[in-house]
C-alpha positions as a Markdown table, in Angstrom:
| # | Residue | x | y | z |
|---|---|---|---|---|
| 1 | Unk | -11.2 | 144.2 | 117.3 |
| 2 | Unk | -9.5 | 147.4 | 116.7 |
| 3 | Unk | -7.1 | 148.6 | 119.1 |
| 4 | Unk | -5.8 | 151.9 | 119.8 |
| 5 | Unk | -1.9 | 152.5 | 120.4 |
| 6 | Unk | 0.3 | 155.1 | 122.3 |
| 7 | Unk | 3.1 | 156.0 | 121.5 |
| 8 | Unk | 6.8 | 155.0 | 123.0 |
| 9 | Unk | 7.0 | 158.6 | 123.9 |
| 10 | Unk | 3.6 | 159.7 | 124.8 |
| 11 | Unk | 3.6 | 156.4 | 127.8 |
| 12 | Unk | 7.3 | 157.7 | 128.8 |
| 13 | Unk | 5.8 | 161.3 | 129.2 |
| 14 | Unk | 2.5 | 160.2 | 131.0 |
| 15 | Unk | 4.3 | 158.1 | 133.6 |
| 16 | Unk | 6.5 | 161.0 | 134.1 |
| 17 | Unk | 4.0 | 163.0 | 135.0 |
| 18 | Unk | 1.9 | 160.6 | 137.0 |
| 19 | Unk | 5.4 | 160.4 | 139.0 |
| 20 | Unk | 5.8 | 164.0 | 139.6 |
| 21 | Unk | 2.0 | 164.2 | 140.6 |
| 22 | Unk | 2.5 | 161.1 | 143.2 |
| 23 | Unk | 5.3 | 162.9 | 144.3 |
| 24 | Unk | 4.0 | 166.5 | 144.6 |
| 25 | Unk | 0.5 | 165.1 | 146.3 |
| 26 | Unk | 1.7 | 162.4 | 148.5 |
| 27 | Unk | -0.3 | 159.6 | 147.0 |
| 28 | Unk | 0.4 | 156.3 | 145.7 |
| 29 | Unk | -2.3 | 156.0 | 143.4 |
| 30 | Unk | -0.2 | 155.3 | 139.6 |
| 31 | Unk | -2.4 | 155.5 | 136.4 |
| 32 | Unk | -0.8 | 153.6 | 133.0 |
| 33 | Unk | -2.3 | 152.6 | 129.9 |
| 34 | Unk | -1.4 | 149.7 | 127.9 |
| 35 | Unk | 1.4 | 149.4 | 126.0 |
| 36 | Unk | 1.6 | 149.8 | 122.3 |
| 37 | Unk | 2.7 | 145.9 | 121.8 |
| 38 | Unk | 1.4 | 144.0 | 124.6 |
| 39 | Unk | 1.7 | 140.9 | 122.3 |
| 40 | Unk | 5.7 | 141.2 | 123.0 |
| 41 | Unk | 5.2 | 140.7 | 126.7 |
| 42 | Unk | 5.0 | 137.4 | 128.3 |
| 43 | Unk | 3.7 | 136.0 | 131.7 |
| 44 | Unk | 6.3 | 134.1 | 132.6 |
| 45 | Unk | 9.4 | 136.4 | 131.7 |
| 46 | Unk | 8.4 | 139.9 | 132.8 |
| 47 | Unk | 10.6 | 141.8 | 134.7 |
| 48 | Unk | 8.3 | 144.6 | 136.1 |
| 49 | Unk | 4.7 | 144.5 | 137.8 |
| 50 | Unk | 3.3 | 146.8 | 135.3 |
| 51 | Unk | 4.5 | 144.4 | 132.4 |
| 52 | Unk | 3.3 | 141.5 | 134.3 |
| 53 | Unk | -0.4 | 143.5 | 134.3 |
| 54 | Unk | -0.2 | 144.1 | 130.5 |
| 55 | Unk | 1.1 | 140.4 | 129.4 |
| 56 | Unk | -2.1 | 139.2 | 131.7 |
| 57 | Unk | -4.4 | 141.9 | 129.7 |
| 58 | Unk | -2.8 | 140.6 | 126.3 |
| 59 | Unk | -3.1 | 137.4 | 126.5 |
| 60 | Unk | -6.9 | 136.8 | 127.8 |
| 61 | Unk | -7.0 | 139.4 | 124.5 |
| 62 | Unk | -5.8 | 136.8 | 122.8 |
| 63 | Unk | -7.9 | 134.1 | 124.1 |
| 64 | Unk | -4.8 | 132.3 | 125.5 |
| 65 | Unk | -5.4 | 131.3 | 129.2 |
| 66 | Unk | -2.3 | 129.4 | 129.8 |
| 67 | Unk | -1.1 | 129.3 | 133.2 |
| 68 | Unk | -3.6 | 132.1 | 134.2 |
| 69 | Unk | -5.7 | 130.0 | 136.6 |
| 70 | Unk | -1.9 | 129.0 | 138.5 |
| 71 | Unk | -1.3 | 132.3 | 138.8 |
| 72 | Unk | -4.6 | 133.1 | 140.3 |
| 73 | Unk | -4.6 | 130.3 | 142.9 |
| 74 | Unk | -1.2 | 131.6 | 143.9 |
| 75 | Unk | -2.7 | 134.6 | 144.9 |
| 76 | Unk | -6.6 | 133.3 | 146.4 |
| 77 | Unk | -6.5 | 129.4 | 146.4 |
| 78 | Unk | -9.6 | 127.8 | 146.3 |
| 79 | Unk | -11.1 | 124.8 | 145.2 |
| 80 | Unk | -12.4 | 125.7 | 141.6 |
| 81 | Unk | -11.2 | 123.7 | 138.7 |
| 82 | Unk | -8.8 | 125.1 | 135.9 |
| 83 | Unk | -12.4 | 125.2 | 133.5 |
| 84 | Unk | -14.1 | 127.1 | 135.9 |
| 85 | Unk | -12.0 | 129.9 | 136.1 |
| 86 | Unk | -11.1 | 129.9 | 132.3 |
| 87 | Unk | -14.9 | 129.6 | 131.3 |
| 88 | Unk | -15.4 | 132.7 | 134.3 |
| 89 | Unk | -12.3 | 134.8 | 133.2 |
| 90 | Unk | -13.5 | 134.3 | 129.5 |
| 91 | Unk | -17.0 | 135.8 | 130.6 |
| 92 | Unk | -15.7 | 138.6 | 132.7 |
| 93 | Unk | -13.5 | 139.9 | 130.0 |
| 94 | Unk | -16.1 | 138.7 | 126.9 |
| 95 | Unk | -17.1 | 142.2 | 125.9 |
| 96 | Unk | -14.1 | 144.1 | 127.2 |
| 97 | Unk | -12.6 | 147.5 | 124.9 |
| 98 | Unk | -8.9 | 146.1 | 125.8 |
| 99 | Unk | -7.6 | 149.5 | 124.1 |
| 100 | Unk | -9.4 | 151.5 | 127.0 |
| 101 | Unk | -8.7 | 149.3 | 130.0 |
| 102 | Unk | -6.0 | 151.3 | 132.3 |
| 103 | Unk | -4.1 | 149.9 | 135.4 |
| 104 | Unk | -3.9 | 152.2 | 138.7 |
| 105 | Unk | -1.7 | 151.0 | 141.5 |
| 106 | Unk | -3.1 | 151.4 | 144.7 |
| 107 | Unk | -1.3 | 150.2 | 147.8 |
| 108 | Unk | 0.5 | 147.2 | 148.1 |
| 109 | Unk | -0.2 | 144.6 | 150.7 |
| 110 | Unk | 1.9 | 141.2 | 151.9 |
| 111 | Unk | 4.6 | 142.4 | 149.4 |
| 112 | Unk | 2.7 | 142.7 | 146.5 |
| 113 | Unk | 1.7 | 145.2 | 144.3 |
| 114 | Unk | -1.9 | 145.5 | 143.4 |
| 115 | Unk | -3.2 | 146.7 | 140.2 |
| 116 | Unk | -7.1 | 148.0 | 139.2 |
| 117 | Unk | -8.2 | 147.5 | 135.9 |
| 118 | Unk | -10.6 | 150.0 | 134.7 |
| 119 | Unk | -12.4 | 151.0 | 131.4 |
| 120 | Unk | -14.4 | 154.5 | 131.1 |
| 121 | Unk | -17.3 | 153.3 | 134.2 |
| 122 | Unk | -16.2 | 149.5 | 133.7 |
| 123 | Unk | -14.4 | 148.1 | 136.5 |
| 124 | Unk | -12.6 | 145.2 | 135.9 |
| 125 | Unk | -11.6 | 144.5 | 139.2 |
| 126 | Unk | -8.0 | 144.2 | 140.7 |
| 127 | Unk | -5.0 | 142.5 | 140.0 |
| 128 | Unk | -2.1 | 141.6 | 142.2 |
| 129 | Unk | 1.4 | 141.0 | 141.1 |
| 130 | Unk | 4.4 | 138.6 | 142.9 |
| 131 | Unk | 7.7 | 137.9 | 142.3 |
| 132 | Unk | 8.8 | 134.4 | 141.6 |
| 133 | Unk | 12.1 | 134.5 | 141.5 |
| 134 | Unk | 13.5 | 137.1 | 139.2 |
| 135 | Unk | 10.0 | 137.1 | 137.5 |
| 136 | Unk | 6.9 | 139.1 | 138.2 |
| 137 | Unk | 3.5 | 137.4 | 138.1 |
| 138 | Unk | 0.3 | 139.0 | 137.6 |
| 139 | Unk | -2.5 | 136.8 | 139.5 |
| 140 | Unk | -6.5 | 137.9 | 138.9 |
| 141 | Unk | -8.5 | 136.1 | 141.5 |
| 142 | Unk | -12.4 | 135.2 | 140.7 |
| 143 | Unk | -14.7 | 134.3 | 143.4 |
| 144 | Unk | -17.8 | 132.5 | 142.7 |
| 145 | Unk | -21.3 | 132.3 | 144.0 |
| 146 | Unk | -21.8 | 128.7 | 144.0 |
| 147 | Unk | -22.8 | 126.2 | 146.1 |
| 148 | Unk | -22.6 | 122.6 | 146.3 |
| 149 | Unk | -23.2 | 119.1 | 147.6 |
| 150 | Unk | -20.6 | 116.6 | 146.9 |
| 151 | Unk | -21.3 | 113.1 | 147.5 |
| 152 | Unk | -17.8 | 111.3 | 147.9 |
| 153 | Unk | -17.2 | 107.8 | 148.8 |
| 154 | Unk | -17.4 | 107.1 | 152.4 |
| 155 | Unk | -14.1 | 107.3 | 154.2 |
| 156 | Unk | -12.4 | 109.6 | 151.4 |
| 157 | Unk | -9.9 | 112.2 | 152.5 |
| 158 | Unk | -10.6 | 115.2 | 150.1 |
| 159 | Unk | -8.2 | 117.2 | 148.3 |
| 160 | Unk | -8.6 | 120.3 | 146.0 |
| 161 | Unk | -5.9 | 121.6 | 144.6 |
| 162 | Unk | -3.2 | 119.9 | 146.6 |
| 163 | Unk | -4.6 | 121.2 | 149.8 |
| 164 | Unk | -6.9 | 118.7 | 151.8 |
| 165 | Unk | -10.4 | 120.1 | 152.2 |
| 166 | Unk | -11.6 | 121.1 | 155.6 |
| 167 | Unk | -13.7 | 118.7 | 157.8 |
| 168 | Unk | -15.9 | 121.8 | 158.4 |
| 169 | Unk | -17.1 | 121.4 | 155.1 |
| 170 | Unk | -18.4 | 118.0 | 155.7 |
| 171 | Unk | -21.9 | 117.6 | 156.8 |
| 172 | Unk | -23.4 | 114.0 | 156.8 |
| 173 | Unk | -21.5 | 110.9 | 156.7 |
| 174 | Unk | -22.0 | 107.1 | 155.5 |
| 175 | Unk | -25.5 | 107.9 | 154.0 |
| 176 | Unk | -26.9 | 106.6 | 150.9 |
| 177 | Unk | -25.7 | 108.3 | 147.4 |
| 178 | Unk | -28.2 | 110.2 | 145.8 |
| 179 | Unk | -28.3 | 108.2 | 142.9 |
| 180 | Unk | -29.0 | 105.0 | 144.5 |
| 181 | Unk | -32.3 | 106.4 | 146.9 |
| 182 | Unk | -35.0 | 103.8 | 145.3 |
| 183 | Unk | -32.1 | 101.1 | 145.5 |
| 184 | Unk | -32.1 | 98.1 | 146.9 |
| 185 | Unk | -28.9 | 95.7 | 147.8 |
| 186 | Unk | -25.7 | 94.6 | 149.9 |
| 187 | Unk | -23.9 | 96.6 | 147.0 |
| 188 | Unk | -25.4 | 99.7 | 147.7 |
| 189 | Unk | -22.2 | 102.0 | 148.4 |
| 190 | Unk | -22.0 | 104.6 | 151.5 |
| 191 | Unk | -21.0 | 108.4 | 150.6 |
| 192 | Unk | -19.9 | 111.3 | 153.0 |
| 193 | Unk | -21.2 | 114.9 | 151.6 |
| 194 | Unk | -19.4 | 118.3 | 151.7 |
| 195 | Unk | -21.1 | 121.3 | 151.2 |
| 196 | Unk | -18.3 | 123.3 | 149.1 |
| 197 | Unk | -19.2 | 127.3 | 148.7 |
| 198 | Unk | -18.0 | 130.4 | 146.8 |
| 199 | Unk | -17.6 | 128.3 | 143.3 |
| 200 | Unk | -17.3 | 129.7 | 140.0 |
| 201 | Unk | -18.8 | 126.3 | 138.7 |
| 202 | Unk | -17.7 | 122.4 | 139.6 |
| 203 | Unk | -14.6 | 122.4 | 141.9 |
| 204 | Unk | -11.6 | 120.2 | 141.2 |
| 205 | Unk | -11.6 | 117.6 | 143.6 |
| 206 | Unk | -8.9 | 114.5 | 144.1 |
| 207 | Unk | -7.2 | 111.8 | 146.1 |
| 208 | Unk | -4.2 | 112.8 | 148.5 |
| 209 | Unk | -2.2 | 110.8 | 145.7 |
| 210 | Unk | -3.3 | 113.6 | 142.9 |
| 211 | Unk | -6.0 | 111.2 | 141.5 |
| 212 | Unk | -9.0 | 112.9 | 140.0 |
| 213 | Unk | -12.3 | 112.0 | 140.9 |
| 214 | Unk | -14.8 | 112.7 | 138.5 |
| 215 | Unk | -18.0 | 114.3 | 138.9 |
| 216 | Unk | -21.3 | 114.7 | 137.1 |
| 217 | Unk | -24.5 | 116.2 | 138.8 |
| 218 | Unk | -27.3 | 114.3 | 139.6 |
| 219 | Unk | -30.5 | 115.1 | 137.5 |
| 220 | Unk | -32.7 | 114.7 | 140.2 |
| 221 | Unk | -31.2 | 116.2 | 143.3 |
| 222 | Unk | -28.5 | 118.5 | 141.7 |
| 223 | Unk | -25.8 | 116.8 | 144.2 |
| 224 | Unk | -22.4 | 116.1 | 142.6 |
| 225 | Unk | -21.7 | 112.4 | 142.6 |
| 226 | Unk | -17.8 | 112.3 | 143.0 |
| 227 | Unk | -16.2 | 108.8 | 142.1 |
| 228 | Unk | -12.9 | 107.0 | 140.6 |
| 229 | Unk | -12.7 | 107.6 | 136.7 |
| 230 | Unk | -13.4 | 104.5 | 135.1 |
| 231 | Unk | -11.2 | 103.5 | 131.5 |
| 232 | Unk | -13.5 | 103.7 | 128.2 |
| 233 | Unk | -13.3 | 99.5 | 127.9 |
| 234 | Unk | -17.2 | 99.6 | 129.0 |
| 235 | Unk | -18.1 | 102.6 | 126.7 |
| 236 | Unk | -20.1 | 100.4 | 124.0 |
| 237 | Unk | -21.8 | 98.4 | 126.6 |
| 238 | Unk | -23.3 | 101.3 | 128.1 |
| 239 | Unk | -23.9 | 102.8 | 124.7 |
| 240 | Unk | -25.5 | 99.8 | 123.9 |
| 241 | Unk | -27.5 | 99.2 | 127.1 |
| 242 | Unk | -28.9 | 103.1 | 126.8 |
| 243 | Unk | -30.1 | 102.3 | 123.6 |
| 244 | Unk | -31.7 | 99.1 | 124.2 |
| 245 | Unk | -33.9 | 101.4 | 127.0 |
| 246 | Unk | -35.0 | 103.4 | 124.3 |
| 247 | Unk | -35.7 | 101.4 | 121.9 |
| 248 | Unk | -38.3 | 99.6 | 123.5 |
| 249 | Unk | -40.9 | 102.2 | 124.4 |
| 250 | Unk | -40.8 | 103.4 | 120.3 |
| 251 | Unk | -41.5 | 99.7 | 119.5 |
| 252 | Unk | -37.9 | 99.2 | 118.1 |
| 253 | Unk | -37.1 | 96.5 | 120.3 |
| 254 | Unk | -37.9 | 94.0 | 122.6 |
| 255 | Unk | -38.9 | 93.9 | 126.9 |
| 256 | Unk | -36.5 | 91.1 | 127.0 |
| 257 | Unk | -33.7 | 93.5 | 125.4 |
| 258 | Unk | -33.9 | 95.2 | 128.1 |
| 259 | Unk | -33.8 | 92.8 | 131.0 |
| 260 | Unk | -30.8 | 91.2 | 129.5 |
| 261 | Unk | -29.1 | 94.3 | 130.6 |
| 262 | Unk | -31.2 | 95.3 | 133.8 |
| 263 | Unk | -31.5 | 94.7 | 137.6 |
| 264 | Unk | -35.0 | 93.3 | 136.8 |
| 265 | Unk | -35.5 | 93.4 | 141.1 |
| 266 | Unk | -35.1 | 97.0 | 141.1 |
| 267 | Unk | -38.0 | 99.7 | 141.5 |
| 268 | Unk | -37.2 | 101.7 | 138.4 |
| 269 | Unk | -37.4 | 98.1 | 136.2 |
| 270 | Unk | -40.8 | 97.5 | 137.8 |
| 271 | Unk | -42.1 | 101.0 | 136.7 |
| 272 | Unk | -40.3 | 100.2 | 133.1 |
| 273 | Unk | -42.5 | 97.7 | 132.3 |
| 274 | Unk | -45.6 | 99.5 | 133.0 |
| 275 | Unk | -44.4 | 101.8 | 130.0 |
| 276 | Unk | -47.3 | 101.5 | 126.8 |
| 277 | Unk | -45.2 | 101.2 | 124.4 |
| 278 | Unk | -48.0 | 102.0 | 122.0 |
| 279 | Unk | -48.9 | 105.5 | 121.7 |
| 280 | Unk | -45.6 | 106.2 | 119.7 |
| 281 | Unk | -46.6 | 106.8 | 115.7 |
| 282 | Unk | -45.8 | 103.8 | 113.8 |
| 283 | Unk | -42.7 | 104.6 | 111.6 |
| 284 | Unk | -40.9 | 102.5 | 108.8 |
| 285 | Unk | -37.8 | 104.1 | 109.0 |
| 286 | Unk | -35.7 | 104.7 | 113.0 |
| 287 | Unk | -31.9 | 104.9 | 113.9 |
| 288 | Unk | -29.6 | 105.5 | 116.8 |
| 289 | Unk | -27.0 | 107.9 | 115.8 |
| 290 | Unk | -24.0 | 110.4 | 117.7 |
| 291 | Unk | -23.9 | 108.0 | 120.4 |
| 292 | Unk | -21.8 | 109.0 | 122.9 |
| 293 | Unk | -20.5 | 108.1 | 126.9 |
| 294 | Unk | -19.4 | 112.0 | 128.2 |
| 295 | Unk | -18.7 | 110.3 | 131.6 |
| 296 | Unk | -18.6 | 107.2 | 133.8 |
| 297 | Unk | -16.8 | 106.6 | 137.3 |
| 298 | Unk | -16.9 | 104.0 | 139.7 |
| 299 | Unk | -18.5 | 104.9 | 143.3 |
| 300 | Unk | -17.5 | 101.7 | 144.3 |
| 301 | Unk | -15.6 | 98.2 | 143.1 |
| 302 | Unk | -19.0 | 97.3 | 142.4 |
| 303 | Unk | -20.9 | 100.1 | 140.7 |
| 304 | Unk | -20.6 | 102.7 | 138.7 |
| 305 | Unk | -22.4 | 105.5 | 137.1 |
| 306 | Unk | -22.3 | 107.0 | 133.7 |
| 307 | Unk | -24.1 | 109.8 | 131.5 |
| 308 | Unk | -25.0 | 109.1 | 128.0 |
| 309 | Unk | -26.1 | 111.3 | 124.7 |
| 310 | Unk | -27.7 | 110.1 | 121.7 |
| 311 | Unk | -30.3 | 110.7 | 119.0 |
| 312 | Unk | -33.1 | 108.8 | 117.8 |
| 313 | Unk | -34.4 | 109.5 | 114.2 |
| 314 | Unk | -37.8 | 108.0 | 112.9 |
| 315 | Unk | -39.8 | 108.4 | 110.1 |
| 316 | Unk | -43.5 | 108.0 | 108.4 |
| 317 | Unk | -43.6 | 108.3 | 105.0 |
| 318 | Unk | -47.3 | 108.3 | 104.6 |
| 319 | Unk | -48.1 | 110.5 | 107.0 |
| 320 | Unk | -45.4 | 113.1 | 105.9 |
| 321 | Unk | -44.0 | 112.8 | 109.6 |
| 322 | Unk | -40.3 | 113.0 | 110.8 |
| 323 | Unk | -38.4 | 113.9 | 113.8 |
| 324 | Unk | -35.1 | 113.9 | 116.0 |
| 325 | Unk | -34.7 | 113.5 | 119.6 |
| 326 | Unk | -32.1 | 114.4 | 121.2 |
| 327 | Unk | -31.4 | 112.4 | 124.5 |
| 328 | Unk | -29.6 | 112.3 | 127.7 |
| 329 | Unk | -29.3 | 109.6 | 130.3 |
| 330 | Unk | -27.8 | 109.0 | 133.6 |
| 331 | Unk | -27.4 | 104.9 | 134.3 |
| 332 | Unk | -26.0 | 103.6 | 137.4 |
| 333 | Unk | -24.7 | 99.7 | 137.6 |
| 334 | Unk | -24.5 | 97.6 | 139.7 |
| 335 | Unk | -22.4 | 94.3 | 138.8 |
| 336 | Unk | -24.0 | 91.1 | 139.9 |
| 337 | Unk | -22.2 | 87.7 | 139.1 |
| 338 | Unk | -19.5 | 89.5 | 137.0 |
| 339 | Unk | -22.0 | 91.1 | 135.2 |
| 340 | Unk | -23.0 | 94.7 | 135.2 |
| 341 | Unk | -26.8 | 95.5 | 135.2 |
| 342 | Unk | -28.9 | 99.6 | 135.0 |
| 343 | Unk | -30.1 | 98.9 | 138.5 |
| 344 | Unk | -31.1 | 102.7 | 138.8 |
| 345 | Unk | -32.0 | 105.6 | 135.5 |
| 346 | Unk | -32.4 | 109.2 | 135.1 |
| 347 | Unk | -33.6 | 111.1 | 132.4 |
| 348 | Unk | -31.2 | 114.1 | 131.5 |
| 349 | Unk | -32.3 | 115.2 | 127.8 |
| 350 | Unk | -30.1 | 118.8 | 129.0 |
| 351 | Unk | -26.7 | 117.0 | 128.3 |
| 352 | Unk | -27.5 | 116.6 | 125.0 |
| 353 | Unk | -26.5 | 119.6 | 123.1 |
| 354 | Unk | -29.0 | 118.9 | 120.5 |
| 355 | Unk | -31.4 | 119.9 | 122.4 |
| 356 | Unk | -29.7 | 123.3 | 122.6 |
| 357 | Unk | -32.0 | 126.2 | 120.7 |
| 358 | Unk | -28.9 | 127.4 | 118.9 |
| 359 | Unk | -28.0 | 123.3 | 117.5 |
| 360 | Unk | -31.4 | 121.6 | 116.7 |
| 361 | Unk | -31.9 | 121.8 | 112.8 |
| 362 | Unk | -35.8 | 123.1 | 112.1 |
């Protein structure tokens, strides 16, 4: 993108006059335009507000979000997560003329200085600046939209962003995770749910010690099922199990596959087997491929929960037919006798970015 520069002198001259104006009509409105090397400023070394401005300007310019979202939630804490905001400030800014944005100071309030950020009839919004220290810091809140339900493990006191979450927030407790609904079993675990508002996109949630939890939304209800991150030492079991649930209903392998990794007691298992497994086209040539875990946490010591992606090619030569699917799976386990079995499944074909119009090969 092309950028155009003012001079040394010409930004010397026009805050000169924006001084004499302030001065001769009383107001404390100040109008600046970028400076001609932004690049040279940095966020965490400048040494006046309106520097602090431009090195925020330059470097979401530059695609570089580094310690943007701290300064932010220095200024507006809330409970989005660090992606959030990025993937938010990255939209707000996505189409932005950086060469015509300029700052106006308006009054300050609490100490410190705000900024608006304006380009021709684009507003940008506002930006305020602190000191830290000797340094000035330039934080540019976002405030989502969003809206959701969090299913936590029962008992949990909830943190975001080092600050505990308000019991306000919480609306039902001990009640059945979504997940689990057509469940049956002593193992089922009890959740509380919060209802967590004005989101830019999934919050950042955690432990009073600083653990994570990690979160995926269920495919069904659209809750957020918060739980412990689990290590990767199950990943290829889970590949593997996902897999096996495929395979059967394209005829590339067996019922009894299946229950070797399944709650064979459990409603979606009974359903399973109802499946006709034989209105898929007959095909000499199938394969799993770009098999992948994206997340799995534990809700409890005894079950966990994990989304899965993968595609499944086949092929018929004499009829001249071949296809992809691209496919997305939520399993929850349950472990029974040291052994952990799909006691409940969701279909979720979106996480697959395969199935993505922009990805999928024609």
């Amino acid at each position: 993108m092309s950028r155009k520069r003012i001079r040394p002198a010409a930004a010397w001259i026009s805050a000169g006059i924006c001084f004499a104006l302030s001065l001769f009509l009383g107001t404390t409105l100040q109008k600046t335009d970028l400076p001609s090397s932004p690049e040279s400023s940095d966020l965490n070394q400048a040494n006046s507000a309106e520097e602090a401005v431009r090195a925020f300007l330059s470097q979401v310019e530059s695609g570089d979000f580094n310690g943007l979202f701290e300064t932010a939630q220095h200024i507006h804490p809330s409970m989005d997560s660090a992606a959030a905001y990025n993937a938010a400030l990255k939209n707000r800014f996505e189409n932005a003329d950086f060469s015509s944005i300029t700052i106006q100071k308006t009054e300050s309030a609490s100490g410190r200085m705000i900024y608006l950020l304006q380009s021709g009839n684009t507003s940008y919004g506002q930006i305020e600046v602190y000191e830290d220290g000797e340094v000035y810091k330039a934080g540019y809140p976002l405030i989502g939209s969003e809206t959701y339900t969090v299913e936590v493990p029962s008992g949990t006191v909830l943190y975001s962003n080092g600050t505990e979450i308000d019991s306000s927030m919480l609306k039902e407790s001990a009640v059945t995770p979504a997940n689990f609904d057509t469940v049956s079993g002593s193992f089922i675990p009890e959740a509380d749910c919060y209802e967590l508002s004005g989101l830019l996109g999934f919050p950042a949630l955690s432990l009073g010690n600083g653990t994570e939890l990690t979160l995926m939304q269920d495919p069904i209800t659209g809750h957020l099922l918060a739980g412990l991150p689990a290590d990767d030492s199950l990943n290829d079991y889970i590949l593997d199990a996902a897999e096996r649930l495929a395979a059967y209903p394209a005829q590339d392998g067996s019922l009894s596959s299946v229950s070797e990794v399944s709650d064979t007691s459990q409603l979606w298992y009974q359903r399973y087997i109802t499946l006709q497994n034989l209105w898929f086209t007959e095909h000499e040539t199938s394969s799993f491929s770009d098999g992948q875990v994206l997340s799995v946490m534990k809700q409890s010591d005894d079950t966990m929960t994990a989304q899965v992606i993968f595609s499944y090619y086949a092929k018929n030569s004499s009829r001249d037919l071949e296809r992809t699917w691209y496919i997305g799976y939520q399993l929850t386990f349950a472990r029974e006798d040291g052994t952990w079995r799909i006691c409940s499944t969701a279909i979720d074909n979106e996480l697959n970015p395969g199935n993505d119009p922009d990805v999928i090969e024609h």
